[in-house]
C-alpha positions as CSV (number, residue, x, y, z in Angstrom):
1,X,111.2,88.7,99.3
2,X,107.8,90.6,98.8
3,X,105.1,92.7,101.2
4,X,102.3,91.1,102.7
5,X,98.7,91.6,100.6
6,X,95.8,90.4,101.3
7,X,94.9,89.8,97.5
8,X,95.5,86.9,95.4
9,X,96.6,87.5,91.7
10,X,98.3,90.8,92.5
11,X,101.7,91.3,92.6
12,X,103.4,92.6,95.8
13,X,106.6,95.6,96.1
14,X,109.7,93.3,96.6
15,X,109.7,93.6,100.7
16,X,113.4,96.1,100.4
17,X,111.4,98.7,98.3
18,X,108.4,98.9,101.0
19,X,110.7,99.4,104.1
20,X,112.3,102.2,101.8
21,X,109.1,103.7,100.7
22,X,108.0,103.8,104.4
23,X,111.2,105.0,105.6
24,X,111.0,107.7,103.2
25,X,107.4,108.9,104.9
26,X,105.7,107.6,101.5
27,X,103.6,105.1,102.9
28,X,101.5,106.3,105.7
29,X,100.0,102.8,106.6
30,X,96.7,104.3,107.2
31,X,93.9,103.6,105.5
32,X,93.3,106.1,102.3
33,X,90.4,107.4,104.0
34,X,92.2,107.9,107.1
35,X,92.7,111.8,106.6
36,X,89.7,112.5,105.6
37,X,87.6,111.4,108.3
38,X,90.2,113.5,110.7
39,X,89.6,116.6,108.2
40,X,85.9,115.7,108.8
41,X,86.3,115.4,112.8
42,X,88.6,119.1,112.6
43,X,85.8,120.9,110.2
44,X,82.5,119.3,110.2
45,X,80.6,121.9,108.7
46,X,82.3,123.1,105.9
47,X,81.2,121.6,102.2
48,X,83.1,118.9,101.2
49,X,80.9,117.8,98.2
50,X,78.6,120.0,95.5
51,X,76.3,118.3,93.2
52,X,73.7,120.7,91.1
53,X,71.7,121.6,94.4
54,X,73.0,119.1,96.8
55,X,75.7,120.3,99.4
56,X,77.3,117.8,101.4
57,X,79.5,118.7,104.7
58,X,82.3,117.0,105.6
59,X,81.1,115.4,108.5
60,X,77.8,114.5,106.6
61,X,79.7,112.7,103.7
62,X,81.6,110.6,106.3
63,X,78.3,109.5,108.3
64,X,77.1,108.7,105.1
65,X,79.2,106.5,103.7
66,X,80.1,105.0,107.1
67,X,76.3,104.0,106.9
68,X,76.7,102.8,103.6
69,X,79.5,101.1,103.8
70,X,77.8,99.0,107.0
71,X,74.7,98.5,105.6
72,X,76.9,96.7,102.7
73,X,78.6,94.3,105.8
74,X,75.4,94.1,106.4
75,X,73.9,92.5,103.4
76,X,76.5,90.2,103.5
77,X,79.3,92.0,101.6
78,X,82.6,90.8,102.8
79,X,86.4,92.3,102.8
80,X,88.2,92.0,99.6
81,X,84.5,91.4,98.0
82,X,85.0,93.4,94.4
83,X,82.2,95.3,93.0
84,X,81.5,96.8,89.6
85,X,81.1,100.5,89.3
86,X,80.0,102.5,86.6
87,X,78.3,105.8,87.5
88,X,77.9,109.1,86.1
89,X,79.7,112.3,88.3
90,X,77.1,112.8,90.9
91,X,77.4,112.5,95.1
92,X,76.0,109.4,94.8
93,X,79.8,108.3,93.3
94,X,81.7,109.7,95.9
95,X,79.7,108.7,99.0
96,X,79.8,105.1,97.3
97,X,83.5,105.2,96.7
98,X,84.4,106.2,100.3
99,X,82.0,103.7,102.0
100,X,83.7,101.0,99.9
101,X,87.1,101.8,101.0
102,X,85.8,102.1,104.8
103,X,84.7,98.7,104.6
104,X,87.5,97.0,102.6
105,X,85.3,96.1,99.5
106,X,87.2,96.9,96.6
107,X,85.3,98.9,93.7
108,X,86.0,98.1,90.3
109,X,86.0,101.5,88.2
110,X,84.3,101.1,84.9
111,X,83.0,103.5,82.7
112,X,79.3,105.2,82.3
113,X,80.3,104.3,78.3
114,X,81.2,100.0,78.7
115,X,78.5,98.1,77.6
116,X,78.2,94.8,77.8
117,X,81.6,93.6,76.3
118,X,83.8,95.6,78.6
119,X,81.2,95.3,81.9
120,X,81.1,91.2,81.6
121,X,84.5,91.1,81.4
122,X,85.0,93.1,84.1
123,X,82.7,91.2,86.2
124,X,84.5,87.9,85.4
125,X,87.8,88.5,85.3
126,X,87.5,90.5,89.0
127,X,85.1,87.9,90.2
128,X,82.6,90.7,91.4
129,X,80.2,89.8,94.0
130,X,77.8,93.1,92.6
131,X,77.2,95.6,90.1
132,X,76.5,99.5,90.6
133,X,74.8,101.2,87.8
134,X,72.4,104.3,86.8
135,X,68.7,103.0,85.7
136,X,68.9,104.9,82.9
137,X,71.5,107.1,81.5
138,X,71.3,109.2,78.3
139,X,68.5,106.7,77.0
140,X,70.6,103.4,77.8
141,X,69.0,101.0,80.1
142,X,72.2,100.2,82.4
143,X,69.9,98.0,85.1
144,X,68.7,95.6,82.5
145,X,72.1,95.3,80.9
146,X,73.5,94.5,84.8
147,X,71.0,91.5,85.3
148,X,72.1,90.2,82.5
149,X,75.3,90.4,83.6
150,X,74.0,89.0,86.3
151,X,72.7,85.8,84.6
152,X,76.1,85.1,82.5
153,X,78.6,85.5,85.4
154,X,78.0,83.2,88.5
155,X,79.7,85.4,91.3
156,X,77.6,88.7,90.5
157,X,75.0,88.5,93.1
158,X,73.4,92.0,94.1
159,X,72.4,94.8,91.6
160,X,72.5,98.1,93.0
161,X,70.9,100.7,91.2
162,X,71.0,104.8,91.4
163,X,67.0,105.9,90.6
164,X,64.5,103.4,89.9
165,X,65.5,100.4,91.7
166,X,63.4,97.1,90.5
167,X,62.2,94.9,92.9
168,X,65.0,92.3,92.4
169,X,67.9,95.6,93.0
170,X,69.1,97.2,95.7
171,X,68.5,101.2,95.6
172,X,71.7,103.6,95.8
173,X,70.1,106.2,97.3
174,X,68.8,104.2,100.4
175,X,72.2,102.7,100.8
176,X,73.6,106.4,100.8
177,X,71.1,108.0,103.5
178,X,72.3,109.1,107.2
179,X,72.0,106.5,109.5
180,X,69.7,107.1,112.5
181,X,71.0,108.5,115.6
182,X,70.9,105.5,117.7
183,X,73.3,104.0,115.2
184,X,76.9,104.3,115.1
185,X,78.3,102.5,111.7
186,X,81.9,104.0,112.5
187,X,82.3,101.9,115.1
188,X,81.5,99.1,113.2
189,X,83.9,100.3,110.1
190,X,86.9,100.9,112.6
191,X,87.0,97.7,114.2
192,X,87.7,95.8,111.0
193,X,91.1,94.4,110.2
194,X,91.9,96.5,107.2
195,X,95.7,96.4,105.7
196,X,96.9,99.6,104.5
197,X,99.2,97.1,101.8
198,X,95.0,95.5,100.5
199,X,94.2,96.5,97.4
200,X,91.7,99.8,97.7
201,X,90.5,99.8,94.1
202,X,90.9,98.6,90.8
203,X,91.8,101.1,88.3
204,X,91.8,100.0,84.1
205,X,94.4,99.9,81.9
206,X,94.1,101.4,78.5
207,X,94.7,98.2,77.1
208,X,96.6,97.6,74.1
209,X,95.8,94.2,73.5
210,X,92.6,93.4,74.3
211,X,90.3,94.4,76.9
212,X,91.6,96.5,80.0
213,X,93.6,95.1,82.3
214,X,92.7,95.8,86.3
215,X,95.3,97.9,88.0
216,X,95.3,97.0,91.6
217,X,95.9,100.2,94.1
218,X,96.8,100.2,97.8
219,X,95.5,102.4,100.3
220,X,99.4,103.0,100.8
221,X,100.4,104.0,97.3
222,X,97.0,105.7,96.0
223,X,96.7,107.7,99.3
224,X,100.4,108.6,98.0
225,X,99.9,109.3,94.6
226,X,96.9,112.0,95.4
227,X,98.9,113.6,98.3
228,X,102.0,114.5,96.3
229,X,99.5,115.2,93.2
230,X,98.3,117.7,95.7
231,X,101.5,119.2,96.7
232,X,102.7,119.6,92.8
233,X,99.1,121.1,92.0
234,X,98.9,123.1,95.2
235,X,95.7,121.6,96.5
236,X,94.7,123.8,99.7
237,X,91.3,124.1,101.6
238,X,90.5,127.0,98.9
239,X,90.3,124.4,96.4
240,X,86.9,124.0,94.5
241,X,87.8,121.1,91.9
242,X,84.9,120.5,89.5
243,X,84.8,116.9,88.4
244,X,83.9,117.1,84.8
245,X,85.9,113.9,82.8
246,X,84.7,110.8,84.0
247,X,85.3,110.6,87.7
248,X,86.2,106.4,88.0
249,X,89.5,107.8,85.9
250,X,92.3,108.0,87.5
251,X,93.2,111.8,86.5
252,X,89.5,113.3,88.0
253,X,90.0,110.3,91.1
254,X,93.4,111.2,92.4
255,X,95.8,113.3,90.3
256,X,94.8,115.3,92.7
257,X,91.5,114.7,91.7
258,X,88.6,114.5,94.4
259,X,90.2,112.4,96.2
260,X,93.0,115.0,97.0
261,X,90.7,117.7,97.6
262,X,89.5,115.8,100.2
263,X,92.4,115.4,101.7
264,X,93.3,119.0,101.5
265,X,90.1,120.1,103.1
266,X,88.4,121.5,99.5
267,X,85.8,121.3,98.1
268,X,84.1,119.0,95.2
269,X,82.4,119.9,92.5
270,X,79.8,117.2,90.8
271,X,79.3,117.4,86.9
272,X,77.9,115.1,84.3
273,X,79.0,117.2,80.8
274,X,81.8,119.2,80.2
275,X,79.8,120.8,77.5
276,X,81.1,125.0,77.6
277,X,77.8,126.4,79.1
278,X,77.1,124.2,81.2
279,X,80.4,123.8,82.8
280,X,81.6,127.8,82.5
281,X,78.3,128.3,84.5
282,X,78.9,125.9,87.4
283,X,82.4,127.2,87.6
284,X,80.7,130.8,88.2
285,X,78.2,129.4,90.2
286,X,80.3,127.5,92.8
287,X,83.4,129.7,92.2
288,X,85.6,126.6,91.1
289,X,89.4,127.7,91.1
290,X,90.7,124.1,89.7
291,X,89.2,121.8,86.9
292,X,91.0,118.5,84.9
293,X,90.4,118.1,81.0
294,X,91.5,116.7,78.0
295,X,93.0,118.5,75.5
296,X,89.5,118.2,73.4
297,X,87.6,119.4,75.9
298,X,90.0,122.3,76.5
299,X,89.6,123.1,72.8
300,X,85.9,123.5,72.6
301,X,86.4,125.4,76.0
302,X,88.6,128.0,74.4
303,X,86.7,128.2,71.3
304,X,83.6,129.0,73.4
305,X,85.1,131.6,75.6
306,X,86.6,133.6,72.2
307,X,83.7,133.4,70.5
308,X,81.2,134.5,73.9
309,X,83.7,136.3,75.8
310,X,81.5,134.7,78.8
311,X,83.5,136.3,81.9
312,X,82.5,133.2,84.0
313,X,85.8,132.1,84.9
314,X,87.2,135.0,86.8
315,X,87.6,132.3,89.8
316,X,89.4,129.7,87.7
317,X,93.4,129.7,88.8
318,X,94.3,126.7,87.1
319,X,93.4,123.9,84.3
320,X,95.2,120.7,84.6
321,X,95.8,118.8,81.0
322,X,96.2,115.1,80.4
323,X,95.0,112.3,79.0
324,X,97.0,112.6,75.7
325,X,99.6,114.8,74.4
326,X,98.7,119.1,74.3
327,X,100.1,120.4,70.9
328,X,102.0,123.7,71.7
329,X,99.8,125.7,70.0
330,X,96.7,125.2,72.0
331,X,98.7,125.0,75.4
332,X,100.1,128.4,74.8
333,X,96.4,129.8,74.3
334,X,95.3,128.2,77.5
335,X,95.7,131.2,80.2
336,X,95.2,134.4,77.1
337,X,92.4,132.7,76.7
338,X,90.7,131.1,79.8
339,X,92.5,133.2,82.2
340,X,94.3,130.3,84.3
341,X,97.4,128.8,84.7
342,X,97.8,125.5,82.8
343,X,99.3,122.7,84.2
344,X,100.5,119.9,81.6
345,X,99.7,116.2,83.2
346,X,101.2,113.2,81.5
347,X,100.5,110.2,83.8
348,X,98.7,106.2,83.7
349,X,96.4,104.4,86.1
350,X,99.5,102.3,86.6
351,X,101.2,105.1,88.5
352,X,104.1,107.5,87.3
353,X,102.6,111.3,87.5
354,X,104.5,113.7,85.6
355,X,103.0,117.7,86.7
356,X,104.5,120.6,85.0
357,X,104.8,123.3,88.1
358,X,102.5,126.3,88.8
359,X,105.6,128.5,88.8
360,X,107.3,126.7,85.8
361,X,108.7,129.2,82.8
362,X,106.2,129.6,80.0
363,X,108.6,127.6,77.6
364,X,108.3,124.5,80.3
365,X,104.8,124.8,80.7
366,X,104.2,125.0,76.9
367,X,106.5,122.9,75.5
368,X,107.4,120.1,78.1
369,X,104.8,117.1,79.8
370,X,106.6,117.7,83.0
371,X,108.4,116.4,85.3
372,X,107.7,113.1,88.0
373,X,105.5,114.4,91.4
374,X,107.5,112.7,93.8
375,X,111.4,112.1,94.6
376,X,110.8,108.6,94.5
377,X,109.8,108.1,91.5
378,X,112.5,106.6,89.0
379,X,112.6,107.1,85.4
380,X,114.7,105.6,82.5
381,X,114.4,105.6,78.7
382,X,115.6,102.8,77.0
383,X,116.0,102.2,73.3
384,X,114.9,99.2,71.2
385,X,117.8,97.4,72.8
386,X,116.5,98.2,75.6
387,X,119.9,100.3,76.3
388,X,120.0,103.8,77.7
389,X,119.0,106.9,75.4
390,X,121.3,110.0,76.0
391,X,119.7,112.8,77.3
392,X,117.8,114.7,74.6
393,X,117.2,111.1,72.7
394,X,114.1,109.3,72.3
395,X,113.3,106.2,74.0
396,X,110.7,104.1,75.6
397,X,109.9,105.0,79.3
398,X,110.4,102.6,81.8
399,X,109.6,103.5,85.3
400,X,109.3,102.6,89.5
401,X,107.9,104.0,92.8
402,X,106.0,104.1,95.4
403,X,103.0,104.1,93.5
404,X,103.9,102.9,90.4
405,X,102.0,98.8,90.3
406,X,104.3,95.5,89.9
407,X,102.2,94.0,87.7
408,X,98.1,93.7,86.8
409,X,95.9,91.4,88.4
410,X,95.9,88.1,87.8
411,X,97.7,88.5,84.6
412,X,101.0,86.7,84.1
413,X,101.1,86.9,80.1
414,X,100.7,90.6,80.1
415,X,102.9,91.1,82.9
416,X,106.1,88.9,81.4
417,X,105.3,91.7,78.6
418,X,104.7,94.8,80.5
419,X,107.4,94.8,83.0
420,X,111.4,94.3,82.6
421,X,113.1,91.3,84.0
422,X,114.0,93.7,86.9
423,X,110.8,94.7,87.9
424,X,110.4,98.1,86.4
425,X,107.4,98.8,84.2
426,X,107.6,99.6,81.0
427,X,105.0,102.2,80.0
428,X,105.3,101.7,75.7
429,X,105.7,105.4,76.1
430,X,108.4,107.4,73.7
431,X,109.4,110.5,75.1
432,X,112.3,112.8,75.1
433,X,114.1,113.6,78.4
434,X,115.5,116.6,78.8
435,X,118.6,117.9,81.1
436,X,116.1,120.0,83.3
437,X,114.2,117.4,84.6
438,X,111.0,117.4,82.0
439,X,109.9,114.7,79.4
440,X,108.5,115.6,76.4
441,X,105.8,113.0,75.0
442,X,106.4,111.8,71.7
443,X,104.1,109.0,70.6
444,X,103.8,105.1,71.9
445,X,105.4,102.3,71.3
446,X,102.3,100.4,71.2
447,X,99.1,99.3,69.1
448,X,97.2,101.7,71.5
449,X,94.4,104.6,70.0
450,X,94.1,107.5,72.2
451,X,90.4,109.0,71.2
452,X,90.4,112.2,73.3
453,X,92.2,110.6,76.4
454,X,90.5,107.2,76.1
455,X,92.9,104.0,75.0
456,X,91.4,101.8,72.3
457,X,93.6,98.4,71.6
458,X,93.7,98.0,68.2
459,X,93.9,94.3,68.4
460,X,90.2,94.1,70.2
461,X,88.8,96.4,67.8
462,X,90.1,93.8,64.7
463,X,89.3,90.8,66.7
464,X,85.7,91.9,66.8
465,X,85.5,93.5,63.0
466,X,86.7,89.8,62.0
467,X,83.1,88.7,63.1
468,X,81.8,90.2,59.8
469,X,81.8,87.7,57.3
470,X,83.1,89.8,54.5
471,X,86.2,91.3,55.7
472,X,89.1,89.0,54.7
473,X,92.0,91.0,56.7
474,X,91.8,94.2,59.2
475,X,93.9,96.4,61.1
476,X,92.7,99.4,63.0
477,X,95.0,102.2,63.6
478,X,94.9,105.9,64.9
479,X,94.0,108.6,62.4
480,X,95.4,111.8,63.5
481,X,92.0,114.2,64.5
482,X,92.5,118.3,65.5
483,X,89.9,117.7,67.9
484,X,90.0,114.8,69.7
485,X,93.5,113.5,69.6
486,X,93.2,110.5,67.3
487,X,90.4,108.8,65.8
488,X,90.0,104.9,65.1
489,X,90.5,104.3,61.6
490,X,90.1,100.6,59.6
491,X,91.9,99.4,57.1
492,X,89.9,96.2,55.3
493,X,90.5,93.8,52.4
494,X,87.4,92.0,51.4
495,X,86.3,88.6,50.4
496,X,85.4,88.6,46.5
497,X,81.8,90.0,45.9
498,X,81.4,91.7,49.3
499,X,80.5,95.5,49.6
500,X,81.0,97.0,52.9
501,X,80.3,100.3,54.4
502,X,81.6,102.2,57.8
503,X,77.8,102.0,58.7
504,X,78.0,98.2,58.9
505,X,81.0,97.6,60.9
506,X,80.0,100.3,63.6
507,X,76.6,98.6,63.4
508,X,78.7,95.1,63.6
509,X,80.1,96.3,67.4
510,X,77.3,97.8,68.7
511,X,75.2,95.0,68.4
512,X,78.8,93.3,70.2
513,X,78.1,95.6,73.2
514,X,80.7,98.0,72.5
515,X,81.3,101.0,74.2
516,X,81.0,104.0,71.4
517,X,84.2,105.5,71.3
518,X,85.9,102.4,70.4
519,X,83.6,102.2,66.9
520,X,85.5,103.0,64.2
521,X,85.4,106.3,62.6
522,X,87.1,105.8,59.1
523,X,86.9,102.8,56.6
524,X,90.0,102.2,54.0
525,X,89.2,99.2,51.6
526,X,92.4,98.5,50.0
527,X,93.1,95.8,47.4
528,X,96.1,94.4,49.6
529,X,97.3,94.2,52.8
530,X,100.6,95.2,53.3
531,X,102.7,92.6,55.3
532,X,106.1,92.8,57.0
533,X,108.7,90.3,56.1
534,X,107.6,87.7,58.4
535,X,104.1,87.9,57.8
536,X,102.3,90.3,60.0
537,X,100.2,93.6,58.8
538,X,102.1,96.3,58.3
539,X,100.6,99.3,60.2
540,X,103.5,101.4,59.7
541,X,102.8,101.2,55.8
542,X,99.6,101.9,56.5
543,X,100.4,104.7,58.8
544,X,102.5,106.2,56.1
545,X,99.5,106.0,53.8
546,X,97.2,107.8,55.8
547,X,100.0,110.4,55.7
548,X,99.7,110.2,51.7
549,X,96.1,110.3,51.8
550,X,95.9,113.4,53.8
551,X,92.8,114.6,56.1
552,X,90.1,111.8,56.0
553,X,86.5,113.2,57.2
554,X,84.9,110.8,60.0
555,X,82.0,109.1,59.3
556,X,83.7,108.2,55.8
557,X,84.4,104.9,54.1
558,X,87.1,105.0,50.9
559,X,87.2,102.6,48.3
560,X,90.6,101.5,45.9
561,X,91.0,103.6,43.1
């Protein structure tokens, strides 16, 4: 037998795991945003939310998105309504987020980087009732691209906008504004029938065969996963997190993220561009004792401070690292360097966090990914047979807990793949358990490209390269890059008399409405394609020939010969 959900196409805990998971204390059933008014109600005054200028109280931020999230009911918006986010780190975000949740509309966390491929999708396959987008953001017109959005997918009906709204949007900022005095939108928010088992948000998959898959998340198990984030990271009302990756991700949302700062009584810190200067001066500024990054980011943050020797992070206690795997040699000059205690992450949008701890030996912390947040959490590595690895073998990661999702929205195919016969997902992760506890991250299992914490599929990159007419075969596989991780690189055959350049194919999927980071970077013409016995593209021959050919500069195309 399953749980109750309010949401068809998602795929309910088996009814025995719940009662255990509720037993255990686990599951709260409250809503997510539950604590968070209380904390608001115990502390009113004291800043919950920074943004450049702006400072937002506790209590403030709760009237606000109370009114928001009423003047939504309002306008017609109904509970288990879905809606299409994709906005850059600002207040705006966060009040959004929270008024969503109080009024059981479930936002859809895109990225400021989809375009139109990814954001129709999205909008389809969730059956979105809106769109939430920047006018403009680094010189891309997000409000024209959502009405046409609006125009190829029936159930979009409302475009809300944050800056210039047109006359045929709805403006952000007006949604967001504290409601009159007279007025009392909690009231209105607290006598709706809200399950703490509905689905709170829909979190993306990296996708690793096609375009992302939506992870559906309770207000039960997400309220979950950032609470015992908080208690591995040691979250406290000193925290000053500053949200500087993407904030719709799941690491900057709720691993803690701002979500568990709330909920610790902290304090959040808005910002658009981890770019050294600007972010080593806002942690100064707003004295910021806890930031999340990926290891690229945290590369160009140590450069920086070794070359300017700034002496802006004296407040900065800890740097959280995920996304993709930290190489030992940058993770051990994390704290020489930036002066904080670094604090390995390896976790998915589908659930399992692994957190090395604050008080971890230096070998751990270095060396290891860490070790699951919560006693729940189960762990098994299996190997091709899908039998047990020893300890200290390699394997592919299976897991199950209380926040850990039995399958993806409405998406049976992927799911018969995804997740054992037993229930237990299967991450495509290999990693190496070891005796204390900690996994070590190895590679994946899957066609999956991991651009400086970003997933790529390789399979919809070559689905949309076969649009050019010139390319006879393709397969797009992960170049290993210093900087960011991996990089997507192509390997083509061509039809007789064609001449193609890099430059063409990135030109091919922009013009598809690709997000940027999933252009490749590196073009391999090769005579051949290499092909396993029963007929499929070999991408571990081509692996191994990228390990013949050495470094490969991005931006470059390479002919045979």
């Amino acid at each position: 037998m399953a749980s109750t959900t309010t949401t068809e196409g998602v795929v309910p805990w088996p009814t025995d795991l719940a009662a255990q998971y509720r037993e255990a204390g686990y599951w709260k059933d409250e809503l997510l945003t539950a604590p968070i008014w209380r904390m608001a109600a115990r502390r009113p005054d004291d800043i919950a939310l920074v943004d450049g200028e702006t400072r937002i109280g506790y209590a403030e931020m709760c009237r606000r998105a109370d009114a928001l999230g009423a003047r939504l009911r309002e306008l017609g918006f109904e509970t288990d309504d879905r809606v299409v986010v994709q906005l850059p780190n600002t207040w705006e975000f966060v009040i959004f987020t929270l008024g969503c949740l109080r009024a059981g509309i479930i936002p859809v966390m895109a990225l400021p980087a989809h375009r139109r491929h990814e954001l129709e999708y999205l909008a389809e396959h969730s059956e979105a009732v809106a769109m939430v987008v920047p006018d403009i953001l680094r010189d891309f017109d997000h409000q024209a691209l959502a009405k046409a959005i609006r125009d190829a997918v029936p159930s979009v009906r409302d475009i809300i906008v944050l800056g210039d709204a047109h006359a045929d949007a709805i403006d952000l900022r007006g949604l967001c504004a504290l409601p009159a005095d007279h007025e009392d939108p909690a009231a209105t928010l607290d006598a709706l029938p809200i399950s703490p088992d509905a689905v709170a948000l829909f979190l993306l998959s990296g996708g690793t065969t096609g375009l992302p898959k939506l992870i559906p998340r309770s207000h039960n198990d997400y309220r979950y996963n950032a609470e015992v984030a908080n208690e591995a990271a040691r979250f406290d009302d000193s925290t000053n997190y500053l949200v500087t990756l993407p904030a719709s991700h799941n690491f900057p949302l709720a691993c803690p993220g701002l979500l568990g700062t709330f909920l610790a009584g902290g304090t959040v810190v808005m910002l658009q561009s981890p770019e050294p200067s600007r972010a080593f001066a806002t942690i100064e500024a707003q004295r910021v004792t806890h930031v999340a990054a990926v290891p690229a980011v945290v590369q160009r943050w140590i450069d920086y401070e070794e070359a300017e020797r700034t002496g802006q992070l004296a407040t900065l206690r800890v740097v959280q690292v995920g996304g993709s795997r930290l190489v030992d040699e940058l993770a051990a000059r994390v704290k020489p360097v930036l002066g904080a205690t670094l604090q390995q992450v390896f976790g998915m949008a589908e659930g399992l966090l692994n957190m090395t701890r604050l008080d971890d030996p230096e070998p751990i912390v270095i060396g290891t990914q860490g070790r699951p947040v919560s006693p729940g959490d189960m762990v098994r590595i299996v190997d091709e047979d899908g039998d047990p690895v020893p300890l200290g073998g390699r394997g592919v990661l299976h897991t199950q807990g209380p926040y850990t999702l039995r399958g993806y929205y409405k998406a049976a195919d992927h799911n018969k793949r995804s997740f054992a016969p037993d229930g237990w997902y299967i991450t495509g992760d290999i990693v190496e358990l070891r005796e204390d506890g900690n996994l070590v991250v190895q590679g994946r299992d899957k066609d999956l490209i991991n651009r400086a914490g970003e997933k790529i599929s390789g399979e919809e990159v070559e689905n949309l390269l076969y649009r050019h007419p010139g390319i006879e075969m393709n397969a797009a596989v992960a170049i290993p890059d210093p900087a960011l991780g991996e990089r997507v690189c192509v390997y083509a055959t061509l039809r007789e008399g064609v001449q193609i350049e890099l430059d063409d194919l990135r030109r091919l999927m922009r013009d598809a409405g690709v997000a940027a980071y999933k252009l490749p970077e590196v073009l391999v013409i090769i005579d051949s394609m290499p092909l396993t016995k029963v007929g499929k593209i070999d991408k571990k021959a081509l692996r191994e020939d990228l390990t013949r050919r050495g470094a490969l500069e991005p931006g470059s195309t390479h002919y045979p010969g």
